[in-house]
PyMOL Python script that loads the backbone (N, CA, C, O; Angstrom):
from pymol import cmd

cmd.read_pdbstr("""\
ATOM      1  N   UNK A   1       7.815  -7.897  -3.566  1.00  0.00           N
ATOM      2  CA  UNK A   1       6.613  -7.184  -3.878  1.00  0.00           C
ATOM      3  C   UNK A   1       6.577  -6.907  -5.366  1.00  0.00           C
ATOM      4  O   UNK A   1       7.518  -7.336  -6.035  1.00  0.00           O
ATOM      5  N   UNK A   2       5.634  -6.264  -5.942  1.00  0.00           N
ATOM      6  CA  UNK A   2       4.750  -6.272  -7.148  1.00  0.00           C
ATOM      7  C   UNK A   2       5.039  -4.797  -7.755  1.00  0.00           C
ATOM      8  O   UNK A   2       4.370  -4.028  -7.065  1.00  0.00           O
ATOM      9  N   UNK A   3       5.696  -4.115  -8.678  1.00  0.00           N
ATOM     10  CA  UNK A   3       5.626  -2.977  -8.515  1.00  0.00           C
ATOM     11  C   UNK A   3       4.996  -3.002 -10.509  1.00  0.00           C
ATOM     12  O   UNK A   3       5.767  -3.360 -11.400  1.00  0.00           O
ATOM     13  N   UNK A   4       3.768  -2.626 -10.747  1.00  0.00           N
ATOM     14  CA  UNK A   4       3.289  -2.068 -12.312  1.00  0.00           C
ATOM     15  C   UNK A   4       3.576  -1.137 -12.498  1.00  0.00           C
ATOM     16  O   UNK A   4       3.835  -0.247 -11.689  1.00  0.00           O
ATOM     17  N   UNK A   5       3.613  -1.107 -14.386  1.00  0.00           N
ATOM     18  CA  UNK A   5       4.118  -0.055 -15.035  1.00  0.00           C
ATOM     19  C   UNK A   5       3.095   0.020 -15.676  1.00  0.00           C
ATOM     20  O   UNK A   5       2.317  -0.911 -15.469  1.00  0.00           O
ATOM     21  N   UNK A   6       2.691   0.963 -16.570  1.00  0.00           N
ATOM     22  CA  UNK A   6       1.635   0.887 -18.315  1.00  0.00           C
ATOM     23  C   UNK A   6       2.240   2.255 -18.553  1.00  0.00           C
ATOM     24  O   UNK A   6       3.118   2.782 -17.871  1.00  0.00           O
ATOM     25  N   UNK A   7       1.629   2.756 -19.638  1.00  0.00           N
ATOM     26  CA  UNK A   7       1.419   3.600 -20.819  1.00  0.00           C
ATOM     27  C   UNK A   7       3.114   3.965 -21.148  1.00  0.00           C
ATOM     28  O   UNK A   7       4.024   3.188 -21.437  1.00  0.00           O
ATOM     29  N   UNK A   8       3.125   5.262 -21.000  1.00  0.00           N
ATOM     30  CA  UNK A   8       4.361   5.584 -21.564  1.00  0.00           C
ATOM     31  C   UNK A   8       5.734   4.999 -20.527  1.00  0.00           C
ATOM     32  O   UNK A   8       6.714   4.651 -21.186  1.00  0.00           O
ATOM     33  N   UNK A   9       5.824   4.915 -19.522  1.00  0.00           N
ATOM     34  CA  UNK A   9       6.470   4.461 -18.775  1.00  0.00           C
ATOM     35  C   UNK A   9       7.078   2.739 -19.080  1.00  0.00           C
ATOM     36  O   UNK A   9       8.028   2.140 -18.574  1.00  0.00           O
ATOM     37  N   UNK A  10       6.321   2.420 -19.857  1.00  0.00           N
ATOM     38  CA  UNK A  10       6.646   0.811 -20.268  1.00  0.00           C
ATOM     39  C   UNK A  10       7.857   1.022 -21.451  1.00  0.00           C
ATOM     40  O   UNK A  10       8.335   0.032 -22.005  1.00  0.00           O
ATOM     41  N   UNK A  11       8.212   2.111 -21.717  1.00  0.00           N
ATOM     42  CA  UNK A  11       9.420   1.910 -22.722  1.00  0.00           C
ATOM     43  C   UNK A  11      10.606   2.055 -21.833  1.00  0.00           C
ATOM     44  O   UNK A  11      11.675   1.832 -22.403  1.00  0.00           O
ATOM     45  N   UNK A  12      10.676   2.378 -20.565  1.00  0.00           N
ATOM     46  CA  UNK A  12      11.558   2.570 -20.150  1.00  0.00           C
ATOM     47  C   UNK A  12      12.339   1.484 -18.760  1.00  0.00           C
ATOM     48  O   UNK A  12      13.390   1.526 -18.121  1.00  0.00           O
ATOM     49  N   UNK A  13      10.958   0.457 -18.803  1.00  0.00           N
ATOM     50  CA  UNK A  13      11.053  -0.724 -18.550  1.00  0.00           C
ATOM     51  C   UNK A  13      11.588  -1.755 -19.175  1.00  0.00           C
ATOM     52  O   UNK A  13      12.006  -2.710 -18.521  1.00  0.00           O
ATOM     53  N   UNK A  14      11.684  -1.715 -20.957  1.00  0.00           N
ATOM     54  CA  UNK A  14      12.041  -2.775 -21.599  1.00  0.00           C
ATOM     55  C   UNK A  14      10.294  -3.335 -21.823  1.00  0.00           C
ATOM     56  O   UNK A  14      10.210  -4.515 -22.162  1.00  0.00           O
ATOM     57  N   UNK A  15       9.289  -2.767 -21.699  1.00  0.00           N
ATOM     58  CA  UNK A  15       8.161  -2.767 -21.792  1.00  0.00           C
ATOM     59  C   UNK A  15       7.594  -4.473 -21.080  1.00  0.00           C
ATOM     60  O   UNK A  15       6.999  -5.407 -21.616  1.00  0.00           O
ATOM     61  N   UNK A  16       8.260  -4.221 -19.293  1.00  0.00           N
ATOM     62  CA  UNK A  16       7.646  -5.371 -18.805  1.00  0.00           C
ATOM     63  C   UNK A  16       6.853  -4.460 -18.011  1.00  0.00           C
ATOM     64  O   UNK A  16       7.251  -3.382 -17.572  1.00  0.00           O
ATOM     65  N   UNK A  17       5.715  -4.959 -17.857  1.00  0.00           N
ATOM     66  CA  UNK A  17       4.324  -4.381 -17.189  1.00  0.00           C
ATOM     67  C   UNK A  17       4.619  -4.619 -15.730  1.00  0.00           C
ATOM     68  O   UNK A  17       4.245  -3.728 -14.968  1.00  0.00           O
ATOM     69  N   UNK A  18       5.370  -5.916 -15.087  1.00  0.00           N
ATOM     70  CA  UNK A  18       5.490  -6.035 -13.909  1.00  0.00           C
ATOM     71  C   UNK A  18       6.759  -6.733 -13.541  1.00  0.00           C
ATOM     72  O   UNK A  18       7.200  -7.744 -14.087  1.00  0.00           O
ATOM     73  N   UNK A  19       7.296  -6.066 -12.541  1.00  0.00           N
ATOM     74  CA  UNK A  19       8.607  -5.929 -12.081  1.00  0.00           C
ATOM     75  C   UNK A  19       8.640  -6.704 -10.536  1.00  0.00           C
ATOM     76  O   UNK A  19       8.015  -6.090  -9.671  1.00  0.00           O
ATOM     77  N   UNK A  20       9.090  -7.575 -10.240  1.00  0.00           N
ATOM     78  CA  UNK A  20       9.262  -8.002  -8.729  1.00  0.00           C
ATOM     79  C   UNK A  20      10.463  -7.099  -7.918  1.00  0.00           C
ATOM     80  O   UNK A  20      11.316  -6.899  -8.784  1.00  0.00           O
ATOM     81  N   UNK A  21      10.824  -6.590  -6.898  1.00  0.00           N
ATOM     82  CA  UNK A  21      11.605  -6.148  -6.118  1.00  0.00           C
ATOM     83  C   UNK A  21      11.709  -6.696  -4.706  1.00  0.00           C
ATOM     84  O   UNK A  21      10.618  -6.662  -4.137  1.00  0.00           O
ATOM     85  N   UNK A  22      12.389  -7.037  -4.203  1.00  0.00           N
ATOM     86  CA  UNK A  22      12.817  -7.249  -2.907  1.00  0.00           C
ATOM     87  C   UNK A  22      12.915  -5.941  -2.375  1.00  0.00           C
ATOM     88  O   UNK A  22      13.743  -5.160  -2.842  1.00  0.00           O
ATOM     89  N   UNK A  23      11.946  -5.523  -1.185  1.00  0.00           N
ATOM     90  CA  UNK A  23      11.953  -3.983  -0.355  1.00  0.00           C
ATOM     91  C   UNK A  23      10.818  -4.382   0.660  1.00  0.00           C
ATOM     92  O   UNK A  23       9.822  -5.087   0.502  1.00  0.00           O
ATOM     93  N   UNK A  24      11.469  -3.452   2.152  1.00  0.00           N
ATOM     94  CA  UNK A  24      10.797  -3.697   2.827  1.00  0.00           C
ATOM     95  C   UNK A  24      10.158  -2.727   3.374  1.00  0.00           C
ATOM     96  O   UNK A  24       9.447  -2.872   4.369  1.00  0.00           O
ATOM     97  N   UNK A  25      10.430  -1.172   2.522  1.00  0.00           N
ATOM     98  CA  UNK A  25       9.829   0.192   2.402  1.00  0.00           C
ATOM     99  C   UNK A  25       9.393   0.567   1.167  1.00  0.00           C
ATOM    100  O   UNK A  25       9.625  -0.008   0.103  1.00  0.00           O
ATOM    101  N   UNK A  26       8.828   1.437   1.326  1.00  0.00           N
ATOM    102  CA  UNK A  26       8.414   2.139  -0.250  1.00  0.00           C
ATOM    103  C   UNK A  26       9.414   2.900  -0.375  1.00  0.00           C
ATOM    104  O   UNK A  26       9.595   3.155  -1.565  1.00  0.00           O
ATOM    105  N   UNK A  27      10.179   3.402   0.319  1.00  0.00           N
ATOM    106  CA  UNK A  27      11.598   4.132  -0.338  1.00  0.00           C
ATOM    107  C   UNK A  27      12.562   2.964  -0.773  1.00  0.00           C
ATOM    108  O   UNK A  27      13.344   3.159  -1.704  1.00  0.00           O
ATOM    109  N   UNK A  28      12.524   1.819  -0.154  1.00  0.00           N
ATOM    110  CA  UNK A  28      13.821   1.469  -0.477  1.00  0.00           C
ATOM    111  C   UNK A  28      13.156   0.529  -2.423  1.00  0.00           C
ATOM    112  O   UNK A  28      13.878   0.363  -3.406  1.00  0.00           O
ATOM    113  N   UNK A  29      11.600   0.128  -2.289  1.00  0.00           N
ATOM    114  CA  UNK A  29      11.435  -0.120  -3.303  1.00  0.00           C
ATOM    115  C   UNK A  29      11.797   1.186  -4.334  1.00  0.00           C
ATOM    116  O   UNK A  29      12.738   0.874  -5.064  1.00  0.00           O
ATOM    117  N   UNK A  30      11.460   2.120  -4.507  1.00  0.00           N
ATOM    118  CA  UNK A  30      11.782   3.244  -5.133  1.00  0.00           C
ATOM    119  C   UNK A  30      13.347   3.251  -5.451  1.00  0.00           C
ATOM    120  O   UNK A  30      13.666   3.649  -6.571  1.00  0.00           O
ATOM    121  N   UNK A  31      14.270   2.882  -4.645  1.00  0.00           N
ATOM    122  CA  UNK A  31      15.790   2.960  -4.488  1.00  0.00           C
ATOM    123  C   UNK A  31      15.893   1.852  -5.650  1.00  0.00           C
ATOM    124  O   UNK A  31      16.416   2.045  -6.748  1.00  0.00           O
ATOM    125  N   UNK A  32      15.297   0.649  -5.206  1.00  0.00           N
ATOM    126  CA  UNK A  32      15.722  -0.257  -6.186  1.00  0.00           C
ATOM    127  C   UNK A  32      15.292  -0.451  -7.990  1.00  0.00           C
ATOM    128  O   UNK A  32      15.856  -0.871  -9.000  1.00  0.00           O
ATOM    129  N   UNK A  33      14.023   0.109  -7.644  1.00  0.00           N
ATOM    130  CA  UNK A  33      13.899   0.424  -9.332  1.00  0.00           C
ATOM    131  C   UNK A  33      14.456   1.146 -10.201  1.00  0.00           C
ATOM    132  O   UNK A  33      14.759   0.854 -11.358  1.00  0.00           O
ATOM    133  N   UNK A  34      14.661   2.563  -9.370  1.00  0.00           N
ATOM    134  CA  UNK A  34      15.882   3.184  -9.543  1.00  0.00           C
ATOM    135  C   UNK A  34      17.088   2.699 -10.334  1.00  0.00           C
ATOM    136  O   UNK A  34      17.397   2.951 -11.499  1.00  0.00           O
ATOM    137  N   UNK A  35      17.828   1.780  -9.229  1.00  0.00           N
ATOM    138  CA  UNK A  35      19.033   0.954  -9.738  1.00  0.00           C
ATOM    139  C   UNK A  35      18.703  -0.051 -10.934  1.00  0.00           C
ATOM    140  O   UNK A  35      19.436  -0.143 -11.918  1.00  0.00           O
ATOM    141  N   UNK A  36      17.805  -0.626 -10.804  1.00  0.00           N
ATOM    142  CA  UNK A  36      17.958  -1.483 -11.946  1.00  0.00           C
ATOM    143  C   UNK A  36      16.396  -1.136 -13.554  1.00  0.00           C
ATOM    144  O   UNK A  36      15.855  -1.916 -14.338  1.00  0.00           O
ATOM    145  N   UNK A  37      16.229   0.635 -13.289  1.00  0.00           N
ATOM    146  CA  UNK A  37      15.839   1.252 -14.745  1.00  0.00           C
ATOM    147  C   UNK A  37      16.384   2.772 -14.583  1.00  0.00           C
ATOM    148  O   UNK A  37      15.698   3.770 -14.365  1.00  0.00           O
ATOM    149  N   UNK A  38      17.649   2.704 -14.730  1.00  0.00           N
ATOM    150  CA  UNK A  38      18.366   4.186 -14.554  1.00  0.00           C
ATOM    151  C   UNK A  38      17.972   5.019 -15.155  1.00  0.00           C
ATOM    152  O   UNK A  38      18.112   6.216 -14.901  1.00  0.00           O
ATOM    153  N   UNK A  39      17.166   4.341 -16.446  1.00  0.00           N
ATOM    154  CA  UNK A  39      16.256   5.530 -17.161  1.00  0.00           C
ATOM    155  C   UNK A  39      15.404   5.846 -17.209  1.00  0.00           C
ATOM    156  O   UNK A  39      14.952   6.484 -18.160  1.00  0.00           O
ATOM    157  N   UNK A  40      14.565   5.414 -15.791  1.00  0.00           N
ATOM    158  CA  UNK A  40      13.439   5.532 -15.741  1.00  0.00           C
ATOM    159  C   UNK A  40      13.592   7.039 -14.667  1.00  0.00           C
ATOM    160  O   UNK A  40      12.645   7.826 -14.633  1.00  0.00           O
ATOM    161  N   UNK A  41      14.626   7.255 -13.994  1.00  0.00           N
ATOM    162  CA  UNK A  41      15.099   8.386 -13.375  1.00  0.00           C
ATOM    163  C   UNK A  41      15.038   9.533 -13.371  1.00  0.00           C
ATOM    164  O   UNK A  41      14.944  10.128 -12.298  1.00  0.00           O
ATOM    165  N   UNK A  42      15.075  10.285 -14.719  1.00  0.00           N
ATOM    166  CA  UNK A  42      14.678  11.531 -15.278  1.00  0.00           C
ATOM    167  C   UNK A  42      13.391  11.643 -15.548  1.00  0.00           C
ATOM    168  O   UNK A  42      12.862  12.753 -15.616  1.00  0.00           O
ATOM    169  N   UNK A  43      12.520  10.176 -15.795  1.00  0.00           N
ATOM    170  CA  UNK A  43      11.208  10.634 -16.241  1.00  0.00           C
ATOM    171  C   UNK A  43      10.215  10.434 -15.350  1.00  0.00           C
ATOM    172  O   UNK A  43       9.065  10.799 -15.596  1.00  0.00           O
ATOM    173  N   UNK A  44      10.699   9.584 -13.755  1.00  0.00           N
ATOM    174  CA  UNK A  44       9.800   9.748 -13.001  1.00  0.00           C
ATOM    175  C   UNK A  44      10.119  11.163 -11.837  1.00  0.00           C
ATOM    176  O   UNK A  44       9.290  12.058 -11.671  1.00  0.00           O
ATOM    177  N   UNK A  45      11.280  11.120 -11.226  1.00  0.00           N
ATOM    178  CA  UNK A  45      11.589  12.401 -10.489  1.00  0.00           C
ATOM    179  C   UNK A  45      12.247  13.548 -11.192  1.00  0.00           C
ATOM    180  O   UNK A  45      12.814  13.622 -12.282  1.00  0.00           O
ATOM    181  N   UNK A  46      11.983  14.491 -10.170  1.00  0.00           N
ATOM    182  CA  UNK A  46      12.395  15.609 -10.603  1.00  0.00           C
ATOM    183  C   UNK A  46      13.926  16.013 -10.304  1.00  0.00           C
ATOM    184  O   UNK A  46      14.556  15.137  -9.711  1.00  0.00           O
ATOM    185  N   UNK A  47      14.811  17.494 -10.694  1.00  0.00           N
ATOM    186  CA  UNK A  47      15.919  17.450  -9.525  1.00  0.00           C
ATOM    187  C   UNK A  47      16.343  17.249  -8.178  1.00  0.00           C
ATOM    188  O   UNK A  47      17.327  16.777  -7.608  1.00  0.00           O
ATOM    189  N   UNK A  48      14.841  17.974  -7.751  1.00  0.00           N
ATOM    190  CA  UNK A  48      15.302  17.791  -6.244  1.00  0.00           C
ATOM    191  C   UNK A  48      14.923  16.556  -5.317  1.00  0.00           C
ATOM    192  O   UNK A  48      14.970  16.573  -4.087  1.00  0.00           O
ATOM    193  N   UNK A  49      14.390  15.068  -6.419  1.00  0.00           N
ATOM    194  CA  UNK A  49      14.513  13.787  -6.077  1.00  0.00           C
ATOM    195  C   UNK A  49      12.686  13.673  -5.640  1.00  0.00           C
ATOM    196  O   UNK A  49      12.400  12.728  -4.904  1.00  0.00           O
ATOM    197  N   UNK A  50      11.742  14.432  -6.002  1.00  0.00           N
ATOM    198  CA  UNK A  50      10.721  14.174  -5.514  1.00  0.00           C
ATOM    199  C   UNK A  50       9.831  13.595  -6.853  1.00  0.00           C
ATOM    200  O   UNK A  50      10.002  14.071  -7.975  1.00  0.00           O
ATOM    201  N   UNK A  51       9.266  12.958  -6.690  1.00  0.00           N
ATOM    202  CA  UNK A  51       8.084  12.431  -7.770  1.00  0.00           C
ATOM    203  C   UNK A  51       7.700  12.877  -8.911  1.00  0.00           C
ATOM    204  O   UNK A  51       6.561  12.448  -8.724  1.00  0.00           O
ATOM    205  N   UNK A  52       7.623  13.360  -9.943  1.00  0.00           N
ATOM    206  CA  UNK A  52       7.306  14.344 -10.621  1.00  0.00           C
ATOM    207  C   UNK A  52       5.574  14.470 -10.689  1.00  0.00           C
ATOM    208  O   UNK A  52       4.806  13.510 -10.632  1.00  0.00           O
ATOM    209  N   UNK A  53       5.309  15.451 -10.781  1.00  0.00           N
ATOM    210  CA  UNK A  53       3.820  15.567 -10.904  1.00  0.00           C
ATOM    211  C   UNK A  53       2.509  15.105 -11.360  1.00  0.00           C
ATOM    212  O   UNK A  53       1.473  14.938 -10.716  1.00  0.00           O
ATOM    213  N   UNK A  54       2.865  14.862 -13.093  1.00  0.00           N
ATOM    214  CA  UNK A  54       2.408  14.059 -13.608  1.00  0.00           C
ATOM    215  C   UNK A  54       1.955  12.562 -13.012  1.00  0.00           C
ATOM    216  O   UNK A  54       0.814  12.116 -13.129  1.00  0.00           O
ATOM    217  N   UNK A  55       3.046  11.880 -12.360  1.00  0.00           N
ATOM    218  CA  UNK A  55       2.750  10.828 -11.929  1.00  0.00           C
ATOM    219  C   UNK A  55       2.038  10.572 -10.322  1.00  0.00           C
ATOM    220  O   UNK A  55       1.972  11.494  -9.508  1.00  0.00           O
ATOM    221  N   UNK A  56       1.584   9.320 -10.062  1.00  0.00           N
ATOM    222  CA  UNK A  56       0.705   9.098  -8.886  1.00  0.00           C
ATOM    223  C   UNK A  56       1.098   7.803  -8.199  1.00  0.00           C
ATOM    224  O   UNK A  56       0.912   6.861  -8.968  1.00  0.00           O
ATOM    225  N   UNK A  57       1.426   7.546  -7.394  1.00  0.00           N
ATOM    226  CA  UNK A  57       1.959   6.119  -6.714  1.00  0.00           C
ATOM    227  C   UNK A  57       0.807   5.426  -6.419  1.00  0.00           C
ATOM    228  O   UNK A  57      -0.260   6.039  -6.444  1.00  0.00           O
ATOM    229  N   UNK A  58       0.834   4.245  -6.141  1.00  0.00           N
ATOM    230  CA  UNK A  58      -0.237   3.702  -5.500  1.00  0.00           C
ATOM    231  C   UNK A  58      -0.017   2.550  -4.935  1.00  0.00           C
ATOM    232  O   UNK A  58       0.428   1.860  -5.852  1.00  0.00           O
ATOM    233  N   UNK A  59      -0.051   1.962  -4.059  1.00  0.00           N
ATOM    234  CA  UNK A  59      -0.161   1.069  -3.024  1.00  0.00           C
ATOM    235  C   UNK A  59      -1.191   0.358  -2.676  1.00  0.00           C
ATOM    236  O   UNK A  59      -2.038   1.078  -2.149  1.00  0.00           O
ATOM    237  N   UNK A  60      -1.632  -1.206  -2.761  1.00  0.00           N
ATOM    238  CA  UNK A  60      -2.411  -1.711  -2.700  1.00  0.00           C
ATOM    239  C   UNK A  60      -3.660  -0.857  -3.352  1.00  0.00           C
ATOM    240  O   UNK A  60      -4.716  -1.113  -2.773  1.00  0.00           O
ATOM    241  N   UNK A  61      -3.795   0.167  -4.498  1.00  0.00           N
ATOM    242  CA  UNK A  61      -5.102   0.765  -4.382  1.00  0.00           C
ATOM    243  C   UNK A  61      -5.009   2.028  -3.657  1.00  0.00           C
ATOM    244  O   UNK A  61      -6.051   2.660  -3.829  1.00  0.00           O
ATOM    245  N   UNK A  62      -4.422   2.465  -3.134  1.00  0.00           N
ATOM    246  CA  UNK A  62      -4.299   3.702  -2.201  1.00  0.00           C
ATOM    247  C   UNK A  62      -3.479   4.628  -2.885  1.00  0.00           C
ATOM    248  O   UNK A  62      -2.390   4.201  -3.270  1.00  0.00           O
ATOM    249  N   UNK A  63      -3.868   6.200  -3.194  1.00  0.00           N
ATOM    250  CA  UNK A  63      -2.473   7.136  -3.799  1.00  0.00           C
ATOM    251  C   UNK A  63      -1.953   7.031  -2.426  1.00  0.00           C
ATOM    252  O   UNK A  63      -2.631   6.848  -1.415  1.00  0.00           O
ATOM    253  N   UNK A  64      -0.792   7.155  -2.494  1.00  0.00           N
ATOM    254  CA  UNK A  64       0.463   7.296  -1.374  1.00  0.00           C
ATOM    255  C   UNK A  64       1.347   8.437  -1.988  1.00  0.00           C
ATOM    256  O   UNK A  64       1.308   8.643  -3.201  1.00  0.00           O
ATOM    257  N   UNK A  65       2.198   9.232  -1.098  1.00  0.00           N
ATOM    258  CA  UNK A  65       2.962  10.010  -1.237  1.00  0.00           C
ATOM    259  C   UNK A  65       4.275   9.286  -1.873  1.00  0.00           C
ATOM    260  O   UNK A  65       3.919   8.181  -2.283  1.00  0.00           O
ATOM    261  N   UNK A  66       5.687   9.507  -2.109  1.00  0.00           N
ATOM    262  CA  UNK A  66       6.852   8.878  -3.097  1.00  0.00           C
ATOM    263  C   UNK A  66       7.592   8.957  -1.403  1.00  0.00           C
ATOM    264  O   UNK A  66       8.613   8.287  -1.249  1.00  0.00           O
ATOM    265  N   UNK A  67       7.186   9.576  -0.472  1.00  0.00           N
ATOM    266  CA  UNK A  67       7.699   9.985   0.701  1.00  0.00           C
ATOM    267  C   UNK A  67       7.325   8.898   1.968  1.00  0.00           C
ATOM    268  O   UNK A  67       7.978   8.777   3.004  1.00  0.00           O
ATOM    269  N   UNK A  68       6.222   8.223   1.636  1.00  0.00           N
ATOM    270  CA  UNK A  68       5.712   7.616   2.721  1.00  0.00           C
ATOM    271  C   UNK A  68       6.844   6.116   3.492  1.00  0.00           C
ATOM    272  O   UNK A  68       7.718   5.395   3.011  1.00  0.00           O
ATOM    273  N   UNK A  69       6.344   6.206   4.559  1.00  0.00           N
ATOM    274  CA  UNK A  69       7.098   5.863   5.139  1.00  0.00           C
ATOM    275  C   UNK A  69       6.721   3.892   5.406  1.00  0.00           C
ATOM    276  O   UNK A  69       7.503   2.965   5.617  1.00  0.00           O
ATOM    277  N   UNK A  70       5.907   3.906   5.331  1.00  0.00           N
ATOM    278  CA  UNK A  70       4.952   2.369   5.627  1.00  0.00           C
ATOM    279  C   UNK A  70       5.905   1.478   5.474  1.00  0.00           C
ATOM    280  O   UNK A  70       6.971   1.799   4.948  1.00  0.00           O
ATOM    281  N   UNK A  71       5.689   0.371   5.861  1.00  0.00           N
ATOM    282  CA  UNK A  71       6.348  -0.864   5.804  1.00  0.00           C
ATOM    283  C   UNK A  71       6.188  -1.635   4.977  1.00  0.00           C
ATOM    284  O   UNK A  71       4.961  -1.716   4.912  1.00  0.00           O
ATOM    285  N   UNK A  72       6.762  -2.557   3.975  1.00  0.00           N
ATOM    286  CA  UNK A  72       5.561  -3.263   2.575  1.00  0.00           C
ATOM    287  C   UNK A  72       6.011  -4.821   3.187  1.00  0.00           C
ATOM    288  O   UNK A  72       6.815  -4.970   4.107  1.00  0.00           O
ATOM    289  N   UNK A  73       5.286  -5.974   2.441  1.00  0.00           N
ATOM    290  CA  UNK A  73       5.137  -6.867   2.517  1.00  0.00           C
ATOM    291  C   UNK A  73       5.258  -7.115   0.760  1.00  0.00           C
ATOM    292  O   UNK A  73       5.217  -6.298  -0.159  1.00  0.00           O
ATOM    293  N   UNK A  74       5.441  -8.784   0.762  1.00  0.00           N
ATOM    294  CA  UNK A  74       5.917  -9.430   0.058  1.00  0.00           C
ATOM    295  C   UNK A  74       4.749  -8.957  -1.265  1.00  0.00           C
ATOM    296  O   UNK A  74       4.836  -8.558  -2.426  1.00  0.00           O
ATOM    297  N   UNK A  75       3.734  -9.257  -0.349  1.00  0.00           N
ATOM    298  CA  UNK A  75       2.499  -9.281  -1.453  1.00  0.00           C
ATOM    299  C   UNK A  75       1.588  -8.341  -1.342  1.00  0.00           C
ATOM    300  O   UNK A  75       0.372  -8.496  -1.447  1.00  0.00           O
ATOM    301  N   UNK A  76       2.448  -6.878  -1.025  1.00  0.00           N
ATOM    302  CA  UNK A  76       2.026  -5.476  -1.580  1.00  0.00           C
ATOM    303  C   UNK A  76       2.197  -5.500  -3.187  1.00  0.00           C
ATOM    304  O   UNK A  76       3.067  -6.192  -3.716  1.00  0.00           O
ATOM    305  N   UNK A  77       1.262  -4.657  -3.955  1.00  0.00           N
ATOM    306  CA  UNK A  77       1.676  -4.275  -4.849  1.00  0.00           C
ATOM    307  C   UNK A  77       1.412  -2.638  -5.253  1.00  0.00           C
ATOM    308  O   UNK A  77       0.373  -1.996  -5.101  1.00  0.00           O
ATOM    309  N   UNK A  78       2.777  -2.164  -5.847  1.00  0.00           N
ATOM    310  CA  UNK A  78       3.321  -0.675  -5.953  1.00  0.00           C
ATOM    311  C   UNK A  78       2.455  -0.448  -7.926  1.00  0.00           C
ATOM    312  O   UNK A  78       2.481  -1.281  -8.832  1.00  0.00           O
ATOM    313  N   UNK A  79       1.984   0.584  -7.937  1.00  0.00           N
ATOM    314  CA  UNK A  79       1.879   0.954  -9.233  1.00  0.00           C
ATOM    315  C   UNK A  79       1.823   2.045  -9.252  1.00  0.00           C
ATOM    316  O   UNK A  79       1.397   2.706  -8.305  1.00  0.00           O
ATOM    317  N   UNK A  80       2.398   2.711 -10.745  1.00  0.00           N
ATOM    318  CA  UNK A  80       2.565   4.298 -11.269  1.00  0.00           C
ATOM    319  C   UNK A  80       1.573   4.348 -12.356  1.00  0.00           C
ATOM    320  O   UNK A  80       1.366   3.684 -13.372  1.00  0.00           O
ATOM    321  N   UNK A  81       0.973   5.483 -11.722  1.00  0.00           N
ATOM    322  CA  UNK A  81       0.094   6.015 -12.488  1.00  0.00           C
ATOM    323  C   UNK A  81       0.079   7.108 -12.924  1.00  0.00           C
ATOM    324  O   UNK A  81      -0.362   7.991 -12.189  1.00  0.00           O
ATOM    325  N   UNK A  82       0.707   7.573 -14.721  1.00  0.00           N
ATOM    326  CA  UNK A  82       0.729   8.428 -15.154  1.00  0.00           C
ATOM    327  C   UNK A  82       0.035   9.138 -15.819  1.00  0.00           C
ATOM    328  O   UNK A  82      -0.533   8.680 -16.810  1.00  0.00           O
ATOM    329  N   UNK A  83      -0.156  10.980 -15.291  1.00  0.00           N
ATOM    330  CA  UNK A  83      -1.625  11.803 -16.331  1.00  0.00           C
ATOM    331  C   UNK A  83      -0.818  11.934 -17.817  1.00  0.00           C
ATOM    332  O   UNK A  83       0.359  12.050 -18.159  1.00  0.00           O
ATOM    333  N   UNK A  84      -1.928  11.861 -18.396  1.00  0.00           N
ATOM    334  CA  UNK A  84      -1.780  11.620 -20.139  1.00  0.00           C
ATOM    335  C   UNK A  84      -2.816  13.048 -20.508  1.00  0.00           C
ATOM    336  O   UNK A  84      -4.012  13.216 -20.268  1.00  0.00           O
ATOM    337  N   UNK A  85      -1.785  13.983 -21.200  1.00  0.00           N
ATOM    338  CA  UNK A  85      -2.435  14.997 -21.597  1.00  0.00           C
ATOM    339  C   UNK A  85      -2.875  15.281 -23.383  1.00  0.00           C
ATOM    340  O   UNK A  85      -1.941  15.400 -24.177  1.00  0.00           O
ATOM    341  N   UNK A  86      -3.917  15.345 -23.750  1.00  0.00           N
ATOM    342  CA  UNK A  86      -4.132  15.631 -24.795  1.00  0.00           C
ATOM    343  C   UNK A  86      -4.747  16.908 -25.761  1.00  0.00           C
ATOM    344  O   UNK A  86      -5.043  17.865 -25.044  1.00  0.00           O
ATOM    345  N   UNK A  87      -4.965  17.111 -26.972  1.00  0.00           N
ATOM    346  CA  UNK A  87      -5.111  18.091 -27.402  1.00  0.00           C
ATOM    347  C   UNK A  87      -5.963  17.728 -28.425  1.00  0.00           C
ATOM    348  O   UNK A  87      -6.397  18.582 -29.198  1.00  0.00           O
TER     349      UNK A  87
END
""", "prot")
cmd.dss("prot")
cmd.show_as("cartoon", "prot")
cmd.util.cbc("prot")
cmd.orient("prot")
């Protein structure tokens, strides 16, 4: 499956916009991005391992919870969508 990145989140990718993962959940995709952008860790969850706020999951087009349970397919695609605050 398909998982996008943009705005600030692309530095912590190595600034690739799109990432392939082998997962056949949205947790276990989550597990694996995890493992292979360890630093993306602090800036998407929080301590107690939940999503951080700022950000928004999305699934085919759909917000989804970081919790959901669904099943994915090859040719789902996962994207984070982060609020950008200004002044």
């Amino acid at each position: 499956m398909e998982v996008r990145f943009s705005g600030l989140l692309l530095r912590f990718t190595g600034y690739e916009r799109t990432v392939t993962v082998k997962a056949n959940t949205v947790g276990k995709a989550l597990e694996s991005l995890r493992q292979q952008f360890p630093q993306l860790g602090p800036v998407l969850w929080d301590g107690k391992g939940k999503l951080q706020r700022v950000h928004r999951l999305i699934l085919n087009g759909e917000v989804i919870s970081s919790n959901d349970r669904r099943a994915l397919r090859d040719t789902d695609r996962l994207e984070f969508l982060t609020a950008v605050a200004g002044g």
